[in-house]
C-alpha positions in Angstrom: 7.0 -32.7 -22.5 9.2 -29.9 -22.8 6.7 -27.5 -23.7 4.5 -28.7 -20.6 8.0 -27.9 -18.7 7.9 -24.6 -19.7 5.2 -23.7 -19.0 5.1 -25.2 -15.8 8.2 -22.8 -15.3 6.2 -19.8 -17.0 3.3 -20.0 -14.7 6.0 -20.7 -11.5 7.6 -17.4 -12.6 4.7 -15.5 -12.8 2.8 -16.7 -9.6 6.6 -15.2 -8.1 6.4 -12.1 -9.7 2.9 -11.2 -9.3 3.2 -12.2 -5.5 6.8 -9.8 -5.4 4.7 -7.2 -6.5 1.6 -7.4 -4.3 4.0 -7.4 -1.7 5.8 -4.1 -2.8 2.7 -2.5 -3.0 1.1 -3.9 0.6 4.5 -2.5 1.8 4.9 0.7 0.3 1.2 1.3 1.7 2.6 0.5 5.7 5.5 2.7 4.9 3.9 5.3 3.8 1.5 5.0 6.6 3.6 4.2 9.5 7.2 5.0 8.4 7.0 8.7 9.6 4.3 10.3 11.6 6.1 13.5 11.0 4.2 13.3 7.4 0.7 13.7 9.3 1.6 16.9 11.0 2.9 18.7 7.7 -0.2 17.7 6.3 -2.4 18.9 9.4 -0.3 22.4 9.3 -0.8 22.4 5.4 -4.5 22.0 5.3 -4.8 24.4 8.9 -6.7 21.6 10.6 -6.2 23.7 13.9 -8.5 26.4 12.6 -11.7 23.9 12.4 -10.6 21.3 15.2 -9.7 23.0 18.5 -6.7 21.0 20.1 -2.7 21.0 20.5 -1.3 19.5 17.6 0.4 17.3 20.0 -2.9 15.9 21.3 -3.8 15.9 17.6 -0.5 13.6 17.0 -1.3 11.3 19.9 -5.0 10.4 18.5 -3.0 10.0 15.3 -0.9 7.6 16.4 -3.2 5.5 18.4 -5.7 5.4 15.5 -2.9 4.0 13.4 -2.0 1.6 16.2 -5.7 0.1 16.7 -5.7 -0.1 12.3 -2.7 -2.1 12.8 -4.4 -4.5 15.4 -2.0 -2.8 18.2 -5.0 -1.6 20.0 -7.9 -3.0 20.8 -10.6 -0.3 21.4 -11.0 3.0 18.9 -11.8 5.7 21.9 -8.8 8.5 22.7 -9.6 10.9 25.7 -8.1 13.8 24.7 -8.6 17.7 24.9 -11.4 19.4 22.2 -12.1 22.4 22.9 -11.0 22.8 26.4 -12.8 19.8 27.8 -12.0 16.6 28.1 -13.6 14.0 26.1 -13.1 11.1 23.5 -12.2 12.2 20.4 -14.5 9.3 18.4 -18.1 8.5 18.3 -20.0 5.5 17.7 -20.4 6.3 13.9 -16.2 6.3 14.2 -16.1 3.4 15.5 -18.2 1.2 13.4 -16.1 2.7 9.9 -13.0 2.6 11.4 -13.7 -1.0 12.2 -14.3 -1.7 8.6 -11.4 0.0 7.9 -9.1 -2.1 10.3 -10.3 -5.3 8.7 -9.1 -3.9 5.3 -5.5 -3.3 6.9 -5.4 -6.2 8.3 -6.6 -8.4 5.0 -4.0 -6.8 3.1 -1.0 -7.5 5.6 -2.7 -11.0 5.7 -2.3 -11.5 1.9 1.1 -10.3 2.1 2.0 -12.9 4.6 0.4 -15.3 1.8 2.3 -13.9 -1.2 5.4 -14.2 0.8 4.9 -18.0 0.6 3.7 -18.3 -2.4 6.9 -15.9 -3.7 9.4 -18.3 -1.9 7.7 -21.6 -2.8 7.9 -20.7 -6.5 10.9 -19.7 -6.4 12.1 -22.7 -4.5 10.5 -25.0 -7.0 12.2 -23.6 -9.8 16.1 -24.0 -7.9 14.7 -27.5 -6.8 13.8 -28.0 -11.3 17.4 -26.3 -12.6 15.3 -23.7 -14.4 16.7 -21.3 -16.2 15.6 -18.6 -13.2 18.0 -16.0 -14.3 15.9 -15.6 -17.4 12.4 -16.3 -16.6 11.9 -14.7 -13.3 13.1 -11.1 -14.5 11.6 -11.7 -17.7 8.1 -12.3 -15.9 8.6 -9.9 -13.1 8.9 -7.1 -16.3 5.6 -8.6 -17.8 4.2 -8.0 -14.8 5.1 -4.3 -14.0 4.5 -3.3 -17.3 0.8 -4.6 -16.7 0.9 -3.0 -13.0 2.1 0.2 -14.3 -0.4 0.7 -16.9 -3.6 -0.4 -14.0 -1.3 2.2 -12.0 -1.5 5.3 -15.3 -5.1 4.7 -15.6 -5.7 5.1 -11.8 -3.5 7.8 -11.7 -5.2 9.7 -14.7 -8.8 8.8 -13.1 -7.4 10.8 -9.5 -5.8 13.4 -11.0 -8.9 14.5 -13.1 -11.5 13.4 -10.5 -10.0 12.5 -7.3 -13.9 13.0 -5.4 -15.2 10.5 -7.4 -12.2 8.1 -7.1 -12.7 8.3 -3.2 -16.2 8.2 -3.6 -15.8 4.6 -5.5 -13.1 3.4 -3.3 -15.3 3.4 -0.2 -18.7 1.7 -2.1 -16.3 -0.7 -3.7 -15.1 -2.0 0.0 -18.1 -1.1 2.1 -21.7 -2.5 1.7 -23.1 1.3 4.0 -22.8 4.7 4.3 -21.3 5.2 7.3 -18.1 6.3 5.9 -20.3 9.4 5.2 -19.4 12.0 7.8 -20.7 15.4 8.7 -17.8 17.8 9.7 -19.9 19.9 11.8 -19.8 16.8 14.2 -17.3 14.8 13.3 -13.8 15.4 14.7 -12.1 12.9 12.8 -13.2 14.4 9.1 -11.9 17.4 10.2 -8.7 15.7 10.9 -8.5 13.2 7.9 -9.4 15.8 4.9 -10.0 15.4 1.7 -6.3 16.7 0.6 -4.5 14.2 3.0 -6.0 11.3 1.3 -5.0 13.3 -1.8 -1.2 13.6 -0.7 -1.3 10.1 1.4 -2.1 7.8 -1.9 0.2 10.1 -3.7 3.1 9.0 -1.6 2.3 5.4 -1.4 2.3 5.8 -5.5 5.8 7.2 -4.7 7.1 4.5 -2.3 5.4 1.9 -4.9 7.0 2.9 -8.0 10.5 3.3 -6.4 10.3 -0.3 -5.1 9.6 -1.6 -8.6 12.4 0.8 -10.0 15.1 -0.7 -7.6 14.1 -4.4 -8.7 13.8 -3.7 -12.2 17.5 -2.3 -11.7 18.4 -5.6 -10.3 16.8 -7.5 -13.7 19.0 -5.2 -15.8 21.9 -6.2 -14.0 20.8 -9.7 -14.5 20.7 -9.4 -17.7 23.6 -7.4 -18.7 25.5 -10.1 -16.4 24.2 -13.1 -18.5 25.2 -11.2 -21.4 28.6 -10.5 -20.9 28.9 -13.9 -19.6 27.2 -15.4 -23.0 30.1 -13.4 -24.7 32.6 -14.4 -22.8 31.4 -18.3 -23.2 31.6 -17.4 -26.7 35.3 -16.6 -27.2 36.5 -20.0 -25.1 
């Protein structure tokens, strides 16, 4: 019976932990997306995207940000009249549309599952007050488990972008779409020329970044845990 108890506790734990994470990385990914806009135009003045796309860079910034709102599900229509050139015109096509579609169904998936690994994290945890677990031991010791066996998935794909990021992006895209239509041809396709290859370089960089300093702050909090149930073992000790 005991051993069954534990682990019914082990598997609580790790359902928590697993579902923390998924939800530090779905929101590292909208923060590094939507927390500042001013991080897509340094990138479009980095890669010069004003020498091959002929617009303001605040017209360039308002397609931006209502692209980002209709991936959101904050918009309900892809098509941004806006000035190219001189003339007035809508900055997407129908081959746009279609893969940016795709695309919106992947954002919204992932802050679906969040939603869902929110529960799941709070109904685990919940169960385990509602038991008297011993949750000061077993959820940081699972929630370390865990990001050890993130952070080595997270190396390899780090290793596999940094020596091939092409082929990376290449898989990414045949991995989560079932055409080619993600395929574009710069010579007339505005929104290639504005989504290069080095933003998504810099882009999954800096949710990497936002990802790894969320894990850092709750693996901070785990030490403390620890450390506290130390000290307070010692102290129990010497009553």
């Amino acid at each position: 019976m005991m051993k069954k108890t534990r682990i019914f506790h082990g598997f609580l734990a790790a359902a928590a932990a697993v579902s923390l994470i998924l939800i530090l990385l779905l929101s590292a990914f909208e923060m590094a997306a939507y927390g500042d806009f001013g991080f897509y135009e340094k990138e479009y003045e980095k890669y010069e995207i004003q020498n091959t796309l002929p617009m303001e860079m605040d017209d360039i910034m308002d397609v931006t940000k209502k692209m980002m709102a209709y991936l959101k599900g904050d918009r309900e229509e892809l098509s941004v009249m806006t000035i190219i050139g001189g003339e007035r015109q809508d900055f997407f096509n129908e081959q746009d549309r279609f893969h940016m579609g795709e695309v919106r169904d992947l954002f919204l998936a992932g802050f679906a599952l969040r939603k869902i690994a929110v529960v799941v994290l709070v109904i685990s945890v919940a169960i385990l007050f509602f038991l008297k677990a011993d949750w000061k031991r077993i959820l940081p010791k699972a929630y370390e488990i865990t990001v050890c066996v993130f952070l080595g998935l997270v190396a390899v794909l780090g290793i596999a972008i940094a020596v091939n990021f092409d082929r990376c992006f290449v898989i990414f895209h045949e991995l989560f779409f079932d055409n080619d239509l993600w395929m574009f041809d710069p010579a007339s396709d505005y929104m290639i020329r504005m989504l290069t290859e080095g933003f998504f370089f810099d882009i999954t960089l800096r949710i990497g970044g936002f990802f790894v300093a969320f894990l850092l702050f709750f693996e901070s909090l785990c030490l403390g845990i620890r450390i506290w149930r130390k000290r307070k073992g010692i102290r129990t000790a010497y009553k």
